[in-house]
N, CA, C and O atoms as a CHARMM CRD file, in Angstrom:
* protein
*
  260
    1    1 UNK  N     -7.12400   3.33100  16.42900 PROA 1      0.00000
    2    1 UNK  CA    -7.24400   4.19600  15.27900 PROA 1      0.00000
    3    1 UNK  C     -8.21900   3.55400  14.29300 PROA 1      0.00000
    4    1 UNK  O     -7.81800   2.39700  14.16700 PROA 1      0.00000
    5    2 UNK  N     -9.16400   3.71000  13.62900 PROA 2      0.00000
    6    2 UNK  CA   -10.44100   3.73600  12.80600 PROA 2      0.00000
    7    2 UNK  C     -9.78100   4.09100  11.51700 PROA 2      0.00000
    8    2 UNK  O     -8.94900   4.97900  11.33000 PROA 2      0.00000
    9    3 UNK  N    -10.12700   3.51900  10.93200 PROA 3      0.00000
   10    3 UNK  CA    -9.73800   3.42400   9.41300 PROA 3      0.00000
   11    3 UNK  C     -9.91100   4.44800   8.57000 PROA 3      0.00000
   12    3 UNK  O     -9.16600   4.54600   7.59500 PROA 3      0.00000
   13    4 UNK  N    -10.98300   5.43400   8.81900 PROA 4      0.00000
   14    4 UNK  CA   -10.94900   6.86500   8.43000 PROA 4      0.00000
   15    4 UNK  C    -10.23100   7.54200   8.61400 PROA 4      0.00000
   16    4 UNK  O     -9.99100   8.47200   7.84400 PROA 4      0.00000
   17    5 UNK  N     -9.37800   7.25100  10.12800 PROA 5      0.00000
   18    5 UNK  CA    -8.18000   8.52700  10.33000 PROA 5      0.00000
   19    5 UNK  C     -6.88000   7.97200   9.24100 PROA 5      0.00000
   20    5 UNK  O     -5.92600   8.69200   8.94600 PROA 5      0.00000
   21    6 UNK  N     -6.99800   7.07600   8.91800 PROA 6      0.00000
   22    6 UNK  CA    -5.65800   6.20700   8.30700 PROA 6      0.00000
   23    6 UNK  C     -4.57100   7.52900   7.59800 PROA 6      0.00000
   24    6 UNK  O     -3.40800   7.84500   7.84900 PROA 6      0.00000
   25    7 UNK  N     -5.82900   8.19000   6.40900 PROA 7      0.00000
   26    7 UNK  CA    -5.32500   8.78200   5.77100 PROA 7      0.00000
   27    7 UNK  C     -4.39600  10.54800   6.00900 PROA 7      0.00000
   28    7 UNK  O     -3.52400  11.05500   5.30300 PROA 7      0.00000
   29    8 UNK  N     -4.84200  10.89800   6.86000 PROA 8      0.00000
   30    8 UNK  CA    -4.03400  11.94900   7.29200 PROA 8      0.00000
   31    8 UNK  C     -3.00900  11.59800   8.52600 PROA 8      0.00000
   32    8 UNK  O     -2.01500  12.26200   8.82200 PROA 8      0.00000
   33    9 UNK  N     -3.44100  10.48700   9.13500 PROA 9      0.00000
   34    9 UNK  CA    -2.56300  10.01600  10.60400 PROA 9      0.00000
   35    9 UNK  C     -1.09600   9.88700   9.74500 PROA 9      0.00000
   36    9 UNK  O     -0.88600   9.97000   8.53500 PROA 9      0.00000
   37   10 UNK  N     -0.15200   9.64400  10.91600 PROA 10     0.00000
   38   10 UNK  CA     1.85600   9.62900  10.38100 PROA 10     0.00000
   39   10 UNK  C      1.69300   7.92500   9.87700 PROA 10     0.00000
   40   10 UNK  O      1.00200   7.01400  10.33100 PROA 10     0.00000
   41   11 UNK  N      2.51800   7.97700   8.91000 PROA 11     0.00000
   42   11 UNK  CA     3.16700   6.96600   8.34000 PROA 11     0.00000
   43   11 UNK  C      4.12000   6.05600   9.54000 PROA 11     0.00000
   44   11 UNK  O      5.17800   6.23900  10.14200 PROA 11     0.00000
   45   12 UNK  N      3.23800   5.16700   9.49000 PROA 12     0.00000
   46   12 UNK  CA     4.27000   3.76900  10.26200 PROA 12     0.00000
   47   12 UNK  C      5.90200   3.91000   9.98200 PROA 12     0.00000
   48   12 UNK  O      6.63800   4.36300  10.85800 PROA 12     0.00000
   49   13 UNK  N      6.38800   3.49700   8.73100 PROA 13     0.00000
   50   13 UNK  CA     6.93700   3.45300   8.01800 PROA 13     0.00000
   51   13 UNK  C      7.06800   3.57200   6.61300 PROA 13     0.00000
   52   13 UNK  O      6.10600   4.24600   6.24300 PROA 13     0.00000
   53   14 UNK  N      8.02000   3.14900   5.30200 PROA 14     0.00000
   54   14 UNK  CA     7.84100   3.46900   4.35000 PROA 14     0.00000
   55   14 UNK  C      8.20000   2.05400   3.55000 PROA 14     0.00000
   56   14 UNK  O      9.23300   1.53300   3.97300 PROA 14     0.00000
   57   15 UNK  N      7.64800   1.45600   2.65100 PROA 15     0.00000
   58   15 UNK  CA     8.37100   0.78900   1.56000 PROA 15     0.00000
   59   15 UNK  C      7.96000   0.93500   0.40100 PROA 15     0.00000
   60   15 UNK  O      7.06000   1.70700   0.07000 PROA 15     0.00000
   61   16 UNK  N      8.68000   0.09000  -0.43900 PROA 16     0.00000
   62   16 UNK  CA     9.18100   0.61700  -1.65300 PROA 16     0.00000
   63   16 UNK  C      8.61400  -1.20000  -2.30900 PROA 16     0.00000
   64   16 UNK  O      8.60900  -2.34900  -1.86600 PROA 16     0.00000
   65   17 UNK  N      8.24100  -0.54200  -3.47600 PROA 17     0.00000
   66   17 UNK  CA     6.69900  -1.94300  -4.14200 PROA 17     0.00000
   67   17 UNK  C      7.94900  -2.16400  -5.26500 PROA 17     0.00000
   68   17 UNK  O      8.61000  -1.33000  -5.88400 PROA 17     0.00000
   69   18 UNK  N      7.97900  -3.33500  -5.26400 PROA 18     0.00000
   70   18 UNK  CA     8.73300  -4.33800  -6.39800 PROA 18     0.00000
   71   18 UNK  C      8.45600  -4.77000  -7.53400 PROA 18     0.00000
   72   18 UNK  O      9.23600  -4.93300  -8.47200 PROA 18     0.00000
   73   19 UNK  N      6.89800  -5.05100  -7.48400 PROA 19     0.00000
   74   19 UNK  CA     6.17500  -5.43700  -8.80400 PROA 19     0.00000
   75   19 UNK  C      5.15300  -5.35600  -8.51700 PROA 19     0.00000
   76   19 UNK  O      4.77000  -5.45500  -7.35100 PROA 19     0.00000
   77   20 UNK  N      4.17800  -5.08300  -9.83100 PROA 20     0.00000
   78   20 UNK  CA     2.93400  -4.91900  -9.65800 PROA 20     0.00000
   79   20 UNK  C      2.27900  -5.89800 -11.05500 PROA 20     0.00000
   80   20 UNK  O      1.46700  -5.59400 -11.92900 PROA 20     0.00000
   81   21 UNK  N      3.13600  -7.32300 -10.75900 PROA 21     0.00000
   82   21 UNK  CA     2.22600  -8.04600 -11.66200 PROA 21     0.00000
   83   21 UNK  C      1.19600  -8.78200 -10.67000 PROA 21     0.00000
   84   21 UNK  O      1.55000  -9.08400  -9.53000 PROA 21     0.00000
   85   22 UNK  N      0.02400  -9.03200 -11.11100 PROA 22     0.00000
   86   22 UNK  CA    -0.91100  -9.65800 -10.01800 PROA 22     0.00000
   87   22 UNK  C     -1.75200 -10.22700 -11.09400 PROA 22     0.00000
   88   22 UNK  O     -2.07400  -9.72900 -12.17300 PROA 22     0.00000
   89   23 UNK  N     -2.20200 -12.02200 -10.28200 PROA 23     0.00000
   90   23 UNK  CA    -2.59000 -13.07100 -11.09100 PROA 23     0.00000
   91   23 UNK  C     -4.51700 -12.69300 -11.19600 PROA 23     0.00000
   92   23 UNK  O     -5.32200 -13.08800 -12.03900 PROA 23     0.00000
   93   24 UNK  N     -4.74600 -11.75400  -9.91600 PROA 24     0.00000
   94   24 UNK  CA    -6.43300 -12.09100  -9.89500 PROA 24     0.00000
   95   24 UNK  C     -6.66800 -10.22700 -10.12800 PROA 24     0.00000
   96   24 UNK  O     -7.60600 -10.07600 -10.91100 PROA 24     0.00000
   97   25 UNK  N     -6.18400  -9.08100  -9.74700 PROA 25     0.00000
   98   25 UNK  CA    -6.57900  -8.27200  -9.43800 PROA 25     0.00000
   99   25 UNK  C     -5.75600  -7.26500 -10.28400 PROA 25     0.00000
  100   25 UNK  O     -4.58300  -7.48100 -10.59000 PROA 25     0.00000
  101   26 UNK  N     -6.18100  -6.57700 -10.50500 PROA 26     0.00000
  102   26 UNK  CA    -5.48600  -5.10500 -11.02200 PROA 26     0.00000
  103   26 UNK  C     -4.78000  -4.42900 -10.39500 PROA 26     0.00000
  104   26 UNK  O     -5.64200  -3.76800  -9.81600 PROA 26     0.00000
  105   27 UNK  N     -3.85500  -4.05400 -10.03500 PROA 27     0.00000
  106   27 UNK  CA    -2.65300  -3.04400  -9.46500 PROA 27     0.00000
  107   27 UNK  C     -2.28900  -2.19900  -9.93300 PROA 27     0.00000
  108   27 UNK  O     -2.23800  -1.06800  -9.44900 PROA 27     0.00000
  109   28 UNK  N     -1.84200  -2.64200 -11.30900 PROA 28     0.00000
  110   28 UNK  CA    -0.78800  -1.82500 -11.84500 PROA 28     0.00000
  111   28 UNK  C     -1.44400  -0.15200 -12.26000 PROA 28     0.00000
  112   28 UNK  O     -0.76000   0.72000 -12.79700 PROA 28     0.00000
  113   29 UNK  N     -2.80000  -0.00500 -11.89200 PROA 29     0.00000
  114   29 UNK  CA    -2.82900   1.25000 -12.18300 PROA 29     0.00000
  115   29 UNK  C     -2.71600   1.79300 -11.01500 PROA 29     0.00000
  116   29 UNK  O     -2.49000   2.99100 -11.18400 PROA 29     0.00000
  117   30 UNK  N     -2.78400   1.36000  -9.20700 PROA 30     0.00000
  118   30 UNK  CA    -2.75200   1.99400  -8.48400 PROA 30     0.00000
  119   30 UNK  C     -1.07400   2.52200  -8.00400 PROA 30     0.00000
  120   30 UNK  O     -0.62000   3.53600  -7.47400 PROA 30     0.00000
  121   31 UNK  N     -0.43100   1.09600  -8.56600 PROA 31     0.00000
  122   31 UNK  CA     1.10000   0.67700  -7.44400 PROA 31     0.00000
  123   31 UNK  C      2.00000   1.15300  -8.97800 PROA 31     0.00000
  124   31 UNK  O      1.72600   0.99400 -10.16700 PROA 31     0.00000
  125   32 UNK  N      3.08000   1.74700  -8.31800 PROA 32     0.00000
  126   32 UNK  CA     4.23300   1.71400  -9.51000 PROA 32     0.00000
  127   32 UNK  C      5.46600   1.20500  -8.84200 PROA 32     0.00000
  128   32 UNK  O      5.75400   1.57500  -7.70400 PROA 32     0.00000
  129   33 UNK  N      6.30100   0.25200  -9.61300 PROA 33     0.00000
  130   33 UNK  CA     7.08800  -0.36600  -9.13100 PROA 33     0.00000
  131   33 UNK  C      8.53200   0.61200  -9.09600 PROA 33     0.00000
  132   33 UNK  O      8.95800   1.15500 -10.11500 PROA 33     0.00000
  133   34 UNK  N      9.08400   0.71500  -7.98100 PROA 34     0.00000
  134   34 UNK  CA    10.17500   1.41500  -7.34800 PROA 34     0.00000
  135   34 UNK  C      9.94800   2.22900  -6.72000 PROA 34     0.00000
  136   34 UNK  O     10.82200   2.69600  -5.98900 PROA 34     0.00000
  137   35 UNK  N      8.32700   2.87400  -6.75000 PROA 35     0.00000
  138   35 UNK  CA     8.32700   4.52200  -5.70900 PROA 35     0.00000
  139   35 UNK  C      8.01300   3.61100  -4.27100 PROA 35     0.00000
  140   35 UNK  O      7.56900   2.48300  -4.05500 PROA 35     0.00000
  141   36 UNK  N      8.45600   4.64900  -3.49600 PROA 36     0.00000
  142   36 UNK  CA     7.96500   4.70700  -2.54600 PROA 36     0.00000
  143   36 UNK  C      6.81200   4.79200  -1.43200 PROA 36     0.00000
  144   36 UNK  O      6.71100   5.87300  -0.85200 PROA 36     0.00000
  145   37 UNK  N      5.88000   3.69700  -1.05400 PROA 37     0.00000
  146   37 UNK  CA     5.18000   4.41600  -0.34000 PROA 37     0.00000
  147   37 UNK  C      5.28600   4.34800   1.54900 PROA 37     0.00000
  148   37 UNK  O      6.00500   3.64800   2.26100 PROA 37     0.00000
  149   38 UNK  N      4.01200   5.61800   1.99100 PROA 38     0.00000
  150   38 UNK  CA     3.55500   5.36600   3.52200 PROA 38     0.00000
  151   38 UNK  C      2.84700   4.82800   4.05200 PROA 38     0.00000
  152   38 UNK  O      1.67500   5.20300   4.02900 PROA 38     0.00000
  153   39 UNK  N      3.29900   3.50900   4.89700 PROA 39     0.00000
  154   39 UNK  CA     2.53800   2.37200   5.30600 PROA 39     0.00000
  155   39 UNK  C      1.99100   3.02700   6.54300 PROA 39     0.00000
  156   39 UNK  O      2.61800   3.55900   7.46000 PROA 39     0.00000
  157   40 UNK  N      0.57700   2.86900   6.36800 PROA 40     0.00000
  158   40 UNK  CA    -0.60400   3.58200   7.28700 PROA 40     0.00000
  159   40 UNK  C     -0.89500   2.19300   8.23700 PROA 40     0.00000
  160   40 UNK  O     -0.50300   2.32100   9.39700 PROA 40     0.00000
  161   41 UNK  N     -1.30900   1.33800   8.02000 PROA 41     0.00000
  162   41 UNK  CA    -1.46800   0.34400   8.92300 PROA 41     0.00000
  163   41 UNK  C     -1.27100  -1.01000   8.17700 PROA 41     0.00000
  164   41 UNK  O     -1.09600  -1.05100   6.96000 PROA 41     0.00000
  165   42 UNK  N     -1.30500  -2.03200   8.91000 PROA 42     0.00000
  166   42 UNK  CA    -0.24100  -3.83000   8.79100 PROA 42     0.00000
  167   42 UNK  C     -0.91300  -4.57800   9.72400 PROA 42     0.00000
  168   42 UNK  O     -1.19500  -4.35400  10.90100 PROA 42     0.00000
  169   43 UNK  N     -1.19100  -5.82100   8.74500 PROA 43     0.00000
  170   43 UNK  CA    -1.85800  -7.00000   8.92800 PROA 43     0.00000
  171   43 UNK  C     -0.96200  -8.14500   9.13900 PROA 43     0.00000
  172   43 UNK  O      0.11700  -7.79600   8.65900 PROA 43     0.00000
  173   44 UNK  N     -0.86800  -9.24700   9.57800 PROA 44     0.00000
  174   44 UNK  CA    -0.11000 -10.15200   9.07500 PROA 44     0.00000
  175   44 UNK  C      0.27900 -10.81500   7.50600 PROA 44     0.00000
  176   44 UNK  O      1.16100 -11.59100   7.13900 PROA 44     0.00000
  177   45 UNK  N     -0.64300 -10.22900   6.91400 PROA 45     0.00000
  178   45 UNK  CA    -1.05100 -10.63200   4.90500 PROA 45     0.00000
  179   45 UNK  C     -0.97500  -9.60100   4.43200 PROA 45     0.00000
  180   45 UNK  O     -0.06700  -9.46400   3.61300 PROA 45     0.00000
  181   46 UNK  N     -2.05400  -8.16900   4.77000 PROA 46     0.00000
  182   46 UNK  CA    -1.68900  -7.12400   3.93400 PROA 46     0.00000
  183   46 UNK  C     -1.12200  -6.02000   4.79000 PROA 46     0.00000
  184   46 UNK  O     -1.17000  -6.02500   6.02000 PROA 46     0.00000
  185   47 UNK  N     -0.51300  -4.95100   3.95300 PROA 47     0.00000
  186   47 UNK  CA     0.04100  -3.49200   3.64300 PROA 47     0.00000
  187   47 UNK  C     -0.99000  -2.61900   3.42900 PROA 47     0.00000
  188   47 UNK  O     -1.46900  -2.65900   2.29600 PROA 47     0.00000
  189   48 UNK  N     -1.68200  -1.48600   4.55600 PROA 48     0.00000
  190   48 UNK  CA    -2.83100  -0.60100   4.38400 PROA 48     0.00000
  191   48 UNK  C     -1.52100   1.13200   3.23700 PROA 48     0.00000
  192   48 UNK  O     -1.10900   2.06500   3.92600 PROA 48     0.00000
  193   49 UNK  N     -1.37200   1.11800   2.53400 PROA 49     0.00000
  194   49 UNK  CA    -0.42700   2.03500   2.11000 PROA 49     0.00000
  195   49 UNK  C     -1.70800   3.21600   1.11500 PROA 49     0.00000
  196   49 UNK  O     -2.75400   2.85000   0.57900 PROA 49     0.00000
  197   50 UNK  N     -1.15200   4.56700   1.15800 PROA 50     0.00000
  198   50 UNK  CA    -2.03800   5.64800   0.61400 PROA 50     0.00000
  199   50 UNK  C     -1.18500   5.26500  -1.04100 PROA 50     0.00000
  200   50 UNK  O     -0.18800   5.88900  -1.40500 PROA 50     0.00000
  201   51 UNK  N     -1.75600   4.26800  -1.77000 PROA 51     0.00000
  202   51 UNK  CA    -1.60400   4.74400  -3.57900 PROA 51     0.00000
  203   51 UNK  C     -1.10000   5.50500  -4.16100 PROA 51     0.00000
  204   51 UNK  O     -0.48300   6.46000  -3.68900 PROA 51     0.00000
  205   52 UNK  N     -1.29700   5.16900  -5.67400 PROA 52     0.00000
  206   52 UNK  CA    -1.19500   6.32500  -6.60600 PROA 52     0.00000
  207   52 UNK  C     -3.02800   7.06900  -6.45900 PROA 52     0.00000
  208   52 UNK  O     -3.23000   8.28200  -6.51600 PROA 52     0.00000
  209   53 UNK  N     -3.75900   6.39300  -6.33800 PROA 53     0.00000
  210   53 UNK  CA    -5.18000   7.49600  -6.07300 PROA 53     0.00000
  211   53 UNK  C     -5.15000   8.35300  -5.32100 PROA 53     0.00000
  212   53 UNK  O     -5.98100   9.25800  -5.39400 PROA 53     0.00000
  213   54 UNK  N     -4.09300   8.33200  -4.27500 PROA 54     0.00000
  214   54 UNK  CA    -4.87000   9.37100  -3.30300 PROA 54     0.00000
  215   54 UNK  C     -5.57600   8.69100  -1.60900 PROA 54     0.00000
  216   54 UNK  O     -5.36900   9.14000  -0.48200 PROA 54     0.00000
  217   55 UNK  N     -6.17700   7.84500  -1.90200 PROA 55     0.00000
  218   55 UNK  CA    -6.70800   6.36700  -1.60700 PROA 55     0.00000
  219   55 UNK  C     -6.19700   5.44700  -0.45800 PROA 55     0.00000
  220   55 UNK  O     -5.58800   4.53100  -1.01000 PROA 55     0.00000
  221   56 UNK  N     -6.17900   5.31700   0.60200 PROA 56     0.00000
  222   56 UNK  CA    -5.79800   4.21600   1.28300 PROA 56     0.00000
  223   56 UNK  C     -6.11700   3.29100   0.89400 PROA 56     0.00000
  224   56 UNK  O     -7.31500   3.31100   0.61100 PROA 56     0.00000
  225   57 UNK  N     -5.31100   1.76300   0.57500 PROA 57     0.00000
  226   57 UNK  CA    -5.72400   0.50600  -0.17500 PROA 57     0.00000
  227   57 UNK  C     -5.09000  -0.81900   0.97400 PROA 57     0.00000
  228   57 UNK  O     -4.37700  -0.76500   1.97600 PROA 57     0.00000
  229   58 UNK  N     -5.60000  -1.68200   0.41400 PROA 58     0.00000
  230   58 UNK  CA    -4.98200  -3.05800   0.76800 PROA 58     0.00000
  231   58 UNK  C     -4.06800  -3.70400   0.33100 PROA 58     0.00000
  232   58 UNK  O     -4.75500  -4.50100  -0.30800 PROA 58     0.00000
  233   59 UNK  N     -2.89800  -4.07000   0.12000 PROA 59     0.00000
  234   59 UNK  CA    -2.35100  -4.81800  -0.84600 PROA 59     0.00000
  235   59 UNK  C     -1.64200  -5.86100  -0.06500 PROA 59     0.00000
  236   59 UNK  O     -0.92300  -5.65400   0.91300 PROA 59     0.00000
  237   60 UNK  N     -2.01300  -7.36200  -0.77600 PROA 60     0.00000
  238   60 UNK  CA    -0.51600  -8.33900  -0.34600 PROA 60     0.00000
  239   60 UNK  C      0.95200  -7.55300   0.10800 PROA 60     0.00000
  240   60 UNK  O      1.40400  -6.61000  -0.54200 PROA 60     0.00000
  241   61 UNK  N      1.61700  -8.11400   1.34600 PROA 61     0.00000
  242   61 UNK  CA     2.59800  -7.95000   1.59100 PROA 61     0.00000
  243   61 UNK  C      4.02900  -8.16100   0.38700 PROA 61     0.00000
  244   61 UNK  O      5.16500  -7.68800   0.39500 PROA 61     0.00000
  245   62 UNK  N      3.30200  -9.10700  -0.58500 PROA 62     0.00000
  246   62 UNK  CA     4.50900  -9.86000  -1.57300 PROA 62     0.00000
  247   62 UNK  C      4.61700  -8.48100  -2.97000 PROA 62     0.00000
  248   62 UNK  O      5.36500  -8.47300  -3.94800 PROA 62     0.00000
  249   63 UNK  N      3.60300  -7.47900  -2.56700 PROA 63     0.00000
  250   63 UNK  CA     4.04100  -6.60900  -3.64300 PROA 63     0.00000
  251   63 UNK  C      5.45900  -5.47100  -3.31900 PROA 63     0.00000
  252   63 UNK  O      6.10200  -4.69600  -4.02600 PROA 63     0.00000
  253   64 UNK  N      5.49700  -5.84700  -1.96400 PROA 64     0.00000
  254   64 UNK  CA     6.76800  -5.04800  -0.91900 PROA 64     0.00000
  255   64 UNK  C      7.91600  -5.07400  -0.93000 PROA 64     0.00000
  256   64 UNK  O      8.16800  -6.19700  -1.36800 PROA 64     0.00000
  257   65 UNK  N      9.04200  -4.46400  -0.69300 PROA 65     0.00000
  258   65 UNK  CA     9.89000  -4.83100   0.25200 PROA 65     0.00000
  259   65 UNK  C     10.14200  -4.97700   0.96000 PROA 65     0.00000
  260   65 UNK  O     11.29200  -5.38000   1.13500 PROA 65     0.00000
């Protein structure tokens, strides 16, 4: 699967983001802490999950549950 299909392909699974304080990068406008999201694809480090944009993104696993 190609990284373009990410966004309409089925959700792996789902989790649910804990915090969105981050020491180097901005989050907190994409991630809100307690919703839910659909994990599109998984790295050993990051979480490919569709945002608050709209957006397929990258994020550390440690923003997860």
């Amino acid at each position: 699967m190609t990284f373009k299909d990410w966004t309409t392909a089925p959700a792996l699974r789902t989790v649910v983001c804990k915090h969105a304080d981050a020491k180097k990068y901005v989050v907190n406008n994409v991630l809100t802490p307690g919703k839910e999201y659909e994990v599109k694809n998984e790295t050993e480090e990051f979480i490919f999950i569709l945002d608050n944009t709209g957006k397929v993104g990258g994020y550390y696993k440690t923003y997860f549950e």
